[in-house]
N, C-alpha and C positions, 0 to 999 in steps of 0.2 A: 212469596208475595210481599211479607212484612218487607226484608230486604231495599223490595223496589220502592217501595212509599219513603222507607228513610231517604234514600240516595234521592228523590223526585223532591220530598219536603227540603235539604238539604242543600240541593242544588238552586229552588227555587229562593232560598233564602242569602245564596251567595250571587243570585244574578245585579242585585241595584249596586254591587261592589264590585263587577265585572269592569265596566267602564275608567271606574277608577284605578284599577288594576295594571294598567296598562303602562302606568309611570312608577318608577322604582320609591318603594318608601327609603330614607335616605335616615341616618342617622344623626345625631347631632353635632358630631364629627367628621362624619360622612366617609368613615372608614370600613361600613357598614349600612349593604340593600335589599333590599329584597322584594318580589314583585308576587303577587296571585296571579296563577294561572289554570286554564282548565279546560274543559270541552264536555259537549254532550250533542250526542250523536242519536235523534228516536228515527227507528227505521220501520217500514211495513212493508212486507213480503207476500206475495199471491204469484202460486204456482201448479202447473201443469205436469204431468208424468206419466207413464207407460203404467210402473207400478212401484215405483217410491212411494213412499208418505213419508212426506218433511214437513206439511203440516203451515197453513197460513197462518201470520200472524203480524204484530207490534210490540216490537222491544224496545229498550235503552238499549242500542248495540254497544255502544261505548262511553261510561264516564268518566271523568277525569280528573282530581283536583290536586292541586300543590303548588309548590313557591320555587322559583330561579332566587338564590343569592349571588350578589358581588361582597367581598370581603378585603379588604388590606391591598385593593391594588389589581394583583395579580391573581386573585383565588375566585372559582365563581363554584357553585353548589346545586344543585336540585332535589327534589325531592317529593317524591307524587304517588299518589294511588288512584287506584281503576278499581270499575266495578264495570263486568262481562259475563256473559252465561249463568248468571245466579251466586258469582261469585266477587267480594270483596280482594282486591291482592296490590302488593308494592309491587309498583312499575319503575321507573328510571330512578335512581336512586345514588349518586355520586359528587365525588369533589372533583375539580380539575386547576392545574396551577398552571398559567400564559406566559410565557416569557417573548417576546417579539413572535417570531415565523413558530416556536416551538410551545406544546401543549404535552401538560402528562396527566391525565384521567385515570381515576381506580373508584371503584363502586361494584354495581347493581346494572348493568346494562344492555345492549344487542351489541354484538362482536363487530368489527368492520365487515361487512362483505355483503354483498348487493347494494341495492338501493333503496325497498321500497318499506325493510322490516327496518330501517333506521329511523324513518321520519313520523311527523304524526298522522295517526288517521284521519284528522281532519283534514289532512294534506293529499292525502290519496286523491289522482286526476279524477278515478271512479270510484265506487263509494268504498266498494275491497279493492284489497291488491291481488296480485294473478296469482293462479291455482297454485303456479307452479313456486312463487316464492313461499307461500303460505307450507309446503309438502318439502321441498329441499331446503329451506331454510331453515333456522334455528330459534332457539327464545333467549331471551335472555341467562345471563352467566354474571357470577362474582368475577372481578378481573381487573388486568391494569390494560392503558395502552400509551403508546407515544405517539405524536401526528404535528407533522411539517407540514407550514402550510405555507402556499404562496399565489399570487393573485391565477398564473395559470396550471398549478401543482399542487397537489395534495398524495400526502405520502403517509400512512399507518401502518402500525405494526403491533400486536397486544398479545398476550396470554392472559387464558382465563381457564378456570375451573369446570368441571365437566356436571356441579350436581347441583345441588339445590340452595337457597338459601339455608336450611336447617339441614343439610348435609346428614338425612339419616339413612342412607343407603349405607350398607356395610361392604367393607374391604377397600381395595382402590379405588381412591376415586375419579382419577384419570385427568388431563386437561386437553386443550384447545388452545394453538396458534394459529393466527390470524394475520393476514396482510392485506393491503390495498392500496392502488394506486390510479388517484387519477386525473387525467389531464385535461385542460381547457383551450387546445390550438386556439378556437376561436372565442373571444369572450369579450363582446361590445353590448352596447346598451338595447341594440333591436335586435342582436343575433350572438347566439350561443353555441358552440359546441361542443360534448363532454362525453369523453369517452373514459371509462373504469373499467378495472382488471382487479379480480380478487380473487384469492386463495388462503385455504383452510386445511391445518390438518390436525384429527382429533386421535390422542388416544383414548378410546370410551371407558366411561366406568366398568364393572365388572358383568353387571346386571345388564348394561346393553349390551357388552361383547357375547353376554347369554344370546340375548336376542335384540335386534335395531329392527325399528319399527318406521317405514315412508307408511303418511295417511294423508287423507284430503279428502274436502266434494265440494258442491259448489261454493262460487265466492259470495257469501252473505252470512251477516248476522243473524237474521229471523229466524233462520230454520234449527230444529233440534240438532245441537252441538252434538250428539250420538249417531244421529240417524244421519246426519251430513255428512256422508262416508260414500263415496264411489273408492274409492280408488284404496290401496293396502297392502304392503311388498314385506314382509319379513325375515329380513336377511340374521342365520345364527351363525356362530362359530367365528365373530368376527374379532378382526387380528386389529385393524384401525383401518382410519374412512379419512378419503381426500374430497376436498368439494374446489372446485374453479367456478369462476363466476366471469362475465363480459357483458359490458352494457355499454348503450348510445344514447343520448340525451343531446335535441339540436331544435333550439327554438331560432323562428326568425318571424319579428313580428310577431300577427295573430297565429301562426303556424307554428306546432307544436308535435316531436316524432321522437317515442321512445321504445327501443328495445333492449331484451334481456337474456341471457343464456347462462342457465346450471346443471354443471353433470357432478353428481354425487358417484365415487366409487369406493368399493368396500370391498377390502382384500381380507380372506378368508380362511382359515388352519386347512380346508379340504380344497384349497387351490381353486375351488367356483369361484372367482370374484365376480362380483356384483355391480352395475353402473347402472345410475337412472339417471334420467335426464329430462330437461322444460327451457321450453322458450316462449317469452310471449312477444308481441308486439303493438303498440297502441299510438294513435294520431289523436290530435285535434285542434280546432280552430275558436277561437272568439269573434262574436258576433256583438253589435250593440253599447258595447261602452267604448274603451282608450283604445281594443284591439292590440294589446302589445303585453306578450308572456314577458313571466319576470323570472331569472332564475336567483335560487334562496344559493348563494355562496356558502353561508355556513353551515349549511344541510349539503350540499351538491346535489341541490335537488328542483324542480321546479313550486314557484312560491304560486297561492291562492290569486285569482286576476285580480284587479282592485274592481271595485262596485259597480254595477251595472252591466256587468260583463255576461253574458251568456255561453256557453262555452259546451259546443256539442266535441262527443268524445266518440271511439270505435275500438276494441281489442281484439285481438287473437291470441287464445293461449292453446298451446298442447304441453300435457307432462304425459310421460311416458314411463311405468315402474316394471315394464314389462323389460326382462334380458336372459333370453333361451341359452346361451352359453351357459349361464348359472344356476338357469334350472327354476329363477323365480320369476312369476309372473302374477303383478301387482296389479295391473291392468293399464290402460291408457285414455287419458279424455282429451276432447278437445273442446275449446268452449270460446263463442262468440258473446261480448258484449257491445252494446249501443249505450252512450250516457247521455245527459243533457244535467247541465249546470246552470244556475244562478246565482250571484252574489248582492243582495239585497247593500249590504253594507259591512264595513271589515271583521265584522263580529257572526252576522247570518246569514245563511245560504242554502238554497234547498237541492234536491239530486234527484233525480229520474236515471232507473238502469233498468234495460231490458236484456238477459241473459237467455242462450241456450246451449246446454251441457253433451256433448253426443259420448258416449265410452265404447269402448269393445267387448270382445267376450270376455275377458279376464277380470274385466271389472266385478267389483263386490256383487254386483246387481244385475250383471250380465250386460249385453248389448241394449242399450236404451237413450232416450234423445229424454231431456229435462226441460222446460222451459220455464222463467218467471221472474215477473217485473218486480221491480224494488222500488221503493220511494224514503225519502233519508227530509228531515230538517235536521240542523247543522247550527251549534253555538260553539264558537271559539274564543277566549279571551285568554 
């Protein structure tokens, strides 16, 4: 509880510097920048169940605070912490050096591959991202990478390390290579199209090749970080693990249509191998202000609408950790959201999500339908 009152007094004493924030402090040389940046995300959750208890409530789901630098030209830097689930922790944490079309980056950060574990959460269409990224995806990693860039291409490639910041796991510590590619056929100013392809292959530390752990449950903040658990596949005796990734991203105008597919597979010493797999898919439209999506080029991602904008949203996700060849069965959910957005102005904006969770028998919990609405206010600067 002390925790939340630091980070609440804290935050509320960095807001009248928020505004200012926006422009680079400049040195008196001007060889040297650097900007504040941050977010705070307070979410409230009320939900329905068979016989879950996740439990209502009002958290900080997400805070944010730290500085982007430019240096000498060509060097730019970041550096930020989060506070989530009752916990303080370093978030993006890296240098990167530009040279025209090419970029070389080493730090603290999320690997290339999807879409939606790269961006900010303020940036999420809906208030989380789908089940299914959150469960086959990964967290951040020490690591380098290289990325070509061009107005309709974008081309990465990276190695990173497999453990932790403080690297006290004993024995090997394994890494992770990462690629990505992706393309923009169509890229004008009312219409977009962007299709990415990624691929991952890890060899795990010692400890996961014991045991690799798929978990997940519904997508929200509010509910207990423990109890938030539908879904849990345990794959042991593992040799290394490939993951593929495919996504579409195509705005035109107010219309907006993105989907995503990852199959995790995990080759095994006892010849089971193992595949899970998720896709989701999500639409939506603006209502009320310019009516016209924008995509963020530097993220490959879609940017917040500009103000006044209202922006109803719809998804479909299914992950699947279930695979009877191998003997493991994780369970499977599938799960419908409805969102409704607002952007007051480029800094706040509030979120309306109505979710419901269906799983199968294998699930943790057995066969059960979840329902429950979220509501989020939303400070970005």
């Amino acid at each position: 509880m002390r925790k939340r009152i630091v980070v609440v007094l804290i935050c509320t004493l960095l807001l009248p510097a928020a505004g200012r924030s926006q422009a680079f402090v400049k040195s008196a040389n001007g060889d040297f920048e650097w900007r504040l940046i941050g977010r705070i995300l307070m979410d409230a959750g009320f939900f329905r169940s068979d016989s879950t208890k996740l439990g209502n409530g009002v958290v900080l789901g997400d805070v944010r605070l730290g500085t982007t630098l430019r240096f000498l030209q060509h060097w730019t830097g970041k550096i930020e912490a989060g506070y989530a689930y009752d916990k303080l922790a370093l978030k993006d944490t890296y240098i990167a050096y530009k040279q025209g079309n090419h970029t070389l980056k080493a730090g603290y950060y999320f690997e290339p591959f999807g879409t939606e574990l790269q961006v900010s959460t303020a940036a999420y269409r809906l208030m989380n991202m789908a089940t299914t990224s959150t469960v086959l995806g990964d967290g951040r990693k020490l690591g380098f990478t290289y990325q070509y860039t061009r107005e309709k291409l974008v081309v990465v490639g990276g190695f990173f390390g497999n453990t932790s910041l403080e690297n006290s796991k004993e024995g090997d510590a394994g890494y992770t290579l990462t690629a990505q590619v992706i393309g923009r056929p169509v890229y004008e100013e009312e219409k977009v199209v962007h299709i990415g392809l990624s691929a991952h292959f890890s060899d795990p530390d010692k400890e996961t090749k014991d045991k690799l752990v798929y978990k997940g449950g519904a997508p929200s903040y509010v509910f207990n970080k423990e109890k938030n658990r539908f879904l849990q596949a345990e794959v042991t005796r593992v040799i290394n693990e490939w993951r593929t990734g495919a996504d579409v991203i195509v705005l035109y105008k107010r219309f907006y249509f993105q989907s995503e597919c990852l199959v995790n597979h995990v080759n095994r010493y006892d010849g089971r191998n193992y595949t899970a797999k998720g896709v989701y898919t999500q639409i939506g439209c603006l209502f009320g202000g310019d009516n016209q999506y924008r995509y963020d080029r530097a993220n490959s991602w879609v940017d917040n609408p500009n103000p006044k904008n209202i922006e109803v949203l719809f998804r479909y996700n299914l992950t699947d950790l279930d695979d009877g060849k191998a003997g493991i069965y994780g369970g499977r959910a599938q799960d419908i959201t409805f969102g409704a957005n607002y952007f007051f102005n480029d800094y706040v904006a509030a979120k309306l999500n109505y979710t419901s969770v269906f799983t199968n028998k294998h699930a943790l919990n057995g066969k059960e339908n979840v329902s429950f609405i979220q509501a989020r206010v939303q400070l970005r600067f």
